[in-house]
N, C-alpha and C positions, 0 to 999 in steps of 0.2 A: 604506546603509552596509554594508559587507560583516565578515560577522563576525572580528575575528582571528583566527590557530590559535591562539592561548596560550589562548584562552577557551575551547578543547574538548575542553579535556581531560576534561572531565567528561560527555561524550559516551557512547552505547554505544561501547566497543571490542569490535570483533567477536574472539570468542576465536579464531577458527582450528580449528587442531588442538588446542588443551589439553584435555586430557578430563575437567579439574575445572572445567569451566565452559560452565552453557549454551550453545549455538547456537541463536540465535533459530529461522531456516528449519528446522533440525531438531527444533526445538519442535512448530512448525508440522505438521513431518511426522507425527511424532507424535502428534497430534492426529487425524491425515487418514489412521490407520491405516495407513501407509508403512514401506517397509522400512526407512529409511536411519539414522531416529535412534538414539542411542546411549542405553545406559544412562540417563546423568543425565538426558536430554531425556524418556525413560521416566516416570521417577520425577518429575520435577517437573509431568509432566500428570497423573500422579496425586495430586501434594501439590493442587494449582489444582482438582481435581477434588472437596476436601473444603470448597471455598467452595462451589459449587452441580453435583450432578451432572451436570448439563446446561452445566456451564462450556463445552463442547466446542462450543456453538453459537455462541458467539461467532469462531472461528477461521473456522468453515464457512459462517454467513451472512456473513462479510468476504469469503470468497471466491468464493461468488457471485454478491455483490454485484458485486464487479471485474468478472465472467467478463459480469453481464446489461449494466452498463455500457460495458463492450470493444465489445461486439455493438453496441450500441444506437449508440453514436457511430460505429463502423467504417460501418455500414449506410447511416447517417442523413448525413454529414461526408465530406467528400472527407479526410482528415487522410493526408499523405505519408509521416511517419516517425513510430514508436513511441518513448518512452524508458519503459523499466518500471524500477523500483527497489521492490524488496518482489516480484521472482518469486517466490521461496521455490524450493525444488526439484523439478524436473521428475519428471513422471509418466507410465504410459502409458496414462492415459485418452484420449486423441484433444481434452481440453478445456484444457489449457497453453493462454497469452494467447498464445503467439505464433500456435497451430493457430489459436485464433479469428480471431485478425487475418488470416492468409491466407486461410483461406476468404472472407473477408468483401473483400479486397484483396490478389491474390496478389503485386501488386505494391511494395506499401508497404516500409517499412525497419524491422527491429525491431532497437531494440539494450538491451539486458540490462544493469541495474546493481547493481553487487553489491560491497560492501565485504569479505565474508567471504573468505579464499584459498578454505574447503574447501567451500563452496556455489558459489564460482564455477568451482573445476573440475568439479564434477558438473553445471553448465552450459551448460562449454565442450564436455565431452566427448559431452553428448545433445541440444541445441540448436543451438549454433554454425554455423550455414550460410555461408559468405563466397559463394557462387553465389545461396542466397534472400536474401540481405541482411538477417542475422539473428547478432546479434555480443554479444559480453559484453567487458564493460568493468569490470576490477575496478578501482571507486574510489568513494569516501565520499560518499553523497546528503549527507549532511549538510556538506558542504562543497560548494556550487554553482558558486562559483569553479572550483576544483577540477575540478568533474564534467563540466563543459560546456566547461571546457579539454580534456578527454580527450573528451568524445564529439566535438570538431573534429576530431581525432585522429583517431579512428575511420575506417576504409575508405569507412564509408556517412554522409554527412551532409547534408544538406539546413536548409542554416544556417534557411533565411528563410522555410520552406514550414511550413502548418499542423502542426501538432503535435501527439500526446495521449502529456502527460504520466501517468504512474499512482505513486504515490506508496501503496504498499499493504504495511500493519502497520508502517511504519519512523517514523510521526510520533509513534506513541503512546512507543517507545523511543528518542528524544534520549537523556534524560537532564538537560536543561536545565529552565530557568524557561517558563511558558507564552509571554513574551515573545520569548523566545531561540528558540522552536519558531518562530514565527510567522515570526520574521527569517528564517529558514534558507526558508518558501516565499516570503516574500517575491521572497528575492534570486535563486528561480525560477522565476517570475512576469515576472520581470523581462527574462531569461535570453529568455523562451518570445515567437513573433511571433505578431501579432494573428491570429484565428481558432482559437487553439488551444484545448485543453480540459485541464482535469487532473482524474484521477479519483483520490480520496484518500478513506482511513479514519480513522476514531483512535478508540480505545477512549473510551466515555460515560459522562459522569454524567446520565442521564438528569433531573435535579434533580427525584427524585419521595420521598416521605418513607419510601414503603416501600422505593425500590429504590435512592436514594443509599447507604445503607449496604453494600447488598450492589455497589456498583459502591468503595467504597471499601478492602472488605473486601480484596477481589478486588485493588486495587489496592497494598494493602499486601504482600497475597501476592507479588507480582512482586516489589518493593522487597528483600523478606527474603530470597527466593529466588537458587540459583545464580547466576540472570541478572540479578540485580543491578538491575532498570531495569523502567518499565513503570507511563505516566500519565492518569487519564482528562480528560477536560477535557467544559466545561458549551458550550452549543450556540452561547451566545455566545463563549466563548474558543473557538470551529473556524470561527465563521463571521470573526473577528479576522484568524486566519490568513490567508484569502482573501480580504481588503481588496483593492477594485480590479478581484474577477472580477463578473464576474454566474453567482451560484450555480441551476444549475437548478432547478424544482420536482421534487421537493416540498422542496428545501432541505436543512438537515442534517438528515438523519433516524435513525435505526435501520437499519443495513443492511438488514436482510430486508423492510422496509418499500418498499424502492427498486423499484417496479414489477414486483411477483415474477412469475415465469413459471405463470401458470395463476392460479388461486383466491388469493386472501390466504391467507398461512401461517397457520396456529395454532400462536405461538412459543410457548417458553418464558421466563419471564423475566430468562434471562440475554439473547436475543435483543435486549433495550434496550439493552444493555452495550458495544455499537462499531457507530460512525454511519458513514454513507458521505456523500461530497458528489463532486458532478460541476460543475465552473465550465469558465466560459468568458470566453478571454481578450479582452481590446480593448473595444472598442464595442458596450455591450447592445444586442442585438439584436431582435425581438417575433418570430422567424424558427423559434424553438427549434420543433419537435413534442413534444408531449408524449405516450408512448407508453402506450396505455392496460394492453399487456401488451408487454414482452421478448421473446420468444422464439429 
């Protein structure tokens, strides 16, 4: 059943241009040492910063986690068309999901989603390829209805061909009930044709007696904060969400835990604090590889 709109209202609402209120991706930036964020996005990774000073590994192992699972499917999958939702804003490292996905398939389709206007024109304007098949679609992941009416839309579509969904930093900010999260991958899941994969984050309650509280701590910071929003969830409420895939090994873990490139890291303990899961849609399969290192 697909969600009403009356019931999202209590959603993130992306601010835009208001400069009295968070922007997630420029949170993000922030975080990633980038030029773009503003002031309040400054100041509020310094407020998150007096939960643990290492709060900053939580942003950076989510991304790349994304970046080793991008690879590791692109490589491993024939997958025809990308949908991202959580790019955040482009950089010019040469390591953007889209860079990864054409090296890896210069063919494939990438298309960008992004509920924000002022992240989606910083996007349009450094992404955008209508010749590499590479498009930004501004409209609400959290409305699947919605988004997958518009990615038909799109120039580039390949209704019925494998897929890799990514769904990266946007589940932990609904805004909703654990239920209400769940419903929103549900009903894209449902959306996505057999063979596909979805690679998704969400901020963790690792459920450990030292480190629950500092994942709650953290979590009330968000709440209080500018941005208004921002929930962890316990390993069974993530694996809820993806009812119906077959979740990769090693299952949901700790991002930085997901096949790091080289040696096991030596995190710090906010590194427990946003798990990553890679599923796969249709019919388990015994086919998967298990990579013993990413690179």
């Amino acid at each position: 059943m697909t969600t009403d709109e009356a019931t999202r209202q209590w959603t993130y609402n992306p601010p835009g241009v208001d400069p009295t209120r968070v922007n997630l991706p420029y949170l993000y930036d922030a975080f990633f040492d980038g030029k773009e964020a503003h002031e309040i996005e400054h100041h509020m990774r310094d407020q998150l910063r007096t939960v643990s000073p290492d709060i900053g590994f939580v942003f950076t192992s989510e991304r790349e986690f994304v970046r080793r699972a991008v690879r590791y499917l692109a490589r491993s999958y024939r997958i025809t068309r990308w949908l991202i939702a959580g790019y955040g804003l482009p950089d010019f490292s040469g390591q953007n999901l889209h860079q990864i996905i054409r090296r890896c398939e210069s063919s494939t389709s990438v298309t960008v989603i992004e509920a924000d206007c002022l992240a989606a024109a910083a996007q349009r304007a450094l992404i955008e390829d209508g010749e590499n098949q590479t498009h930004v679609v501004q409209v609400d992941p959290y409305n699947p209805k919605r988004m997958w009416e518009s990615i038909d839309e799109a120039p580039v579509s390949s209704r019925r061909e494998p897929t890799g969904l990514i769904l990266s930093g946007i589940l932990s900010f609904h805004g909703g009930t654990r239920a209400e999260v769940a419903e929103v991958v549900q009903e894209h899941i449902e959306h996505l044709p057999n063979g596909s994969f979805i690679i998704a984050t969400h901020l963790f309650d690792p459920e450990h007696p030292e480190l629950t509280p500092l994942a709650k701590t953290f979590e009330d910071h968000l709440w209080h904060s500018p941005l208004g929003v921002g929930t962890v969830a316990t390993r069974k409420e993530i694996e809820t969400m993806f009812t119906g895939t077959a979740i990769l090994p090693p299952g949901v873990s700790p991002a930085y835990m997901w096949y790091p490139e080289g040696p096991p890291l030596i995190s710090p303990v906010t590194g427990m604090l946003v798990a990553g899961v890679v599923a796969h849609v249709g019919i388990a399969c015994d086919f998967f590889a298990i990579p013993e290192q990413v690179s």
